[in-house]
C-alpha positions in Angstrom: 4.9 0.2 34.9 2.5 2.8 33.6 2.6 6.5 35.0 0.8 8.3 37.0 -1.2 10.5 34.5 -2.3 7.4 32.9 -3.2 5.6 35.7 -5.5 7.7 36.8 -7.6 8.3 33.5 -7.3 4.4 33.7 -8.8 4.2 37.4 -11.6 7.6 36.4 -12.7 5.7 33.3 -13.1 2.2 34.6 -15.1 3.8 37.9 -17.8 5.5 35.3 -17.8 1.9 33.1 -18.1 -0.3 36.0 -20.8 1.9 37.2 -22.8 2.6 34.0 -23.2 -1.6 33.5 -24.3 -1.5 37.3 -21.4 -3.0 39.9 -21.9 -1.9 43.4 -18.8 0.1 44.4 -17.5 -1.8 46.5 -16.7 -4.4 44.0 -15.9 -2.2 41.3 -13.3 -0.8 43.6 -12.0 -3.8 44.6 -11.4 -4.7 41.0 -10.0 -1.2 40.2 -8.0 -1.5 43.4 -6.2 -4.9 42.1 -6.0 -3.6 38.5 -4.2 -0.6 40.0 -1.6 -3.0 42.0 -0.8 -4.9 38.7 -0.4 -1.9 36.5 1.7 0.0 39.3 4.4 -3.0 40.4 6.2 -5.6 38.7 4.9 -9.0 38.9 7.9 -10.3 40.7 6.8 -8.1 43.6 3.1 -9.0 43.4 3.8 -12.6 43.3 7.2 -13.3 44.3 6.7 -14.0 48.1 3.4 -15.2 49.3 1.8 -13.6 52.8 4.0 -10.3 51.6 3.6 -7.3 49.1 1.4 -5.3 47.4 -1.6 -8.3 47.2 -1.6 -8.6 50.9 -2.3 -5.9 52.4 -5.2 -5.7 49.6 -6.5 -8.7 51.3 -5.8 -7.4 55.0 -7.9 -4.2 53.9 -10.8 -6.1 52.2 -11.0 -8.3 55.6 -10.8 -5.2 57.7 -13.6 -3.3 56.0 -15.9 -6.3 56.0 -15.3 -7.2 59.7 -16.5 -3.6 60.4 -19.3 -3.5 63.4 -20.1 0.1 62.2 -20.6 -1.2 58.7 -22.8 -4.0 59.5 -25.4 -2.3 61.9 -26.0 0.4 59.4 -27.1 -2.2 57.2 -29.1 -3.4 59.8 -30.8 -0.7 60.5 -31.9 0.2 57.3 -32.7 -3.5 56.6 -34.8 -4.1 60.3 -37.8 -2.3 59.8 -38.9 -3.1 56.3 -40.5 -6.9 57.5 -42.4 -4.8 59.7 -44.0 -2.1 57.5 -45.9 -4.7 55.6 
């Protein structure tokens, strides 16, 4: 387990990298997210049980965010009336 202090500079650090070599956000939190979750808990609590722990509610949230209505018709709007300005 690493502390807090250091897993912070960890998570600020690897933000600015994945950034600067140009991962959208949503990924590179995603990976920070799962790097976090096997820095922070012991691997008999990430893997241990499968369908409980740390790992699934990761999953849970990633579903969640990407079954979002909202989400999806901003991108649609923003997407919709480029075909047309041509």
């Amino acid at each position: 387990m690493v502390d807090i202090g250091t897993l912070s500079l960890i998570i600020l650090l690897g933000m600015f990298a994945l950034l600067a070599i140009g991962m959208p956000l949503g990924f590179a939190s995603a990976f920070l997210a799962v790097v976090t979750l096997a820095l922070k808990f012991p691997p008999d609590l990430l893997w241990g049980d499968f369908g409980r722990g740390p790992l699934s509610v990761l999953g849970q949230a990633v579903y969640r965010q990407m079954t979002n209505y909202v989400l999806i018709s901003v991108c649609l709007l923003y997407t919709l009336p480029s075909p047309r300005a041509s």
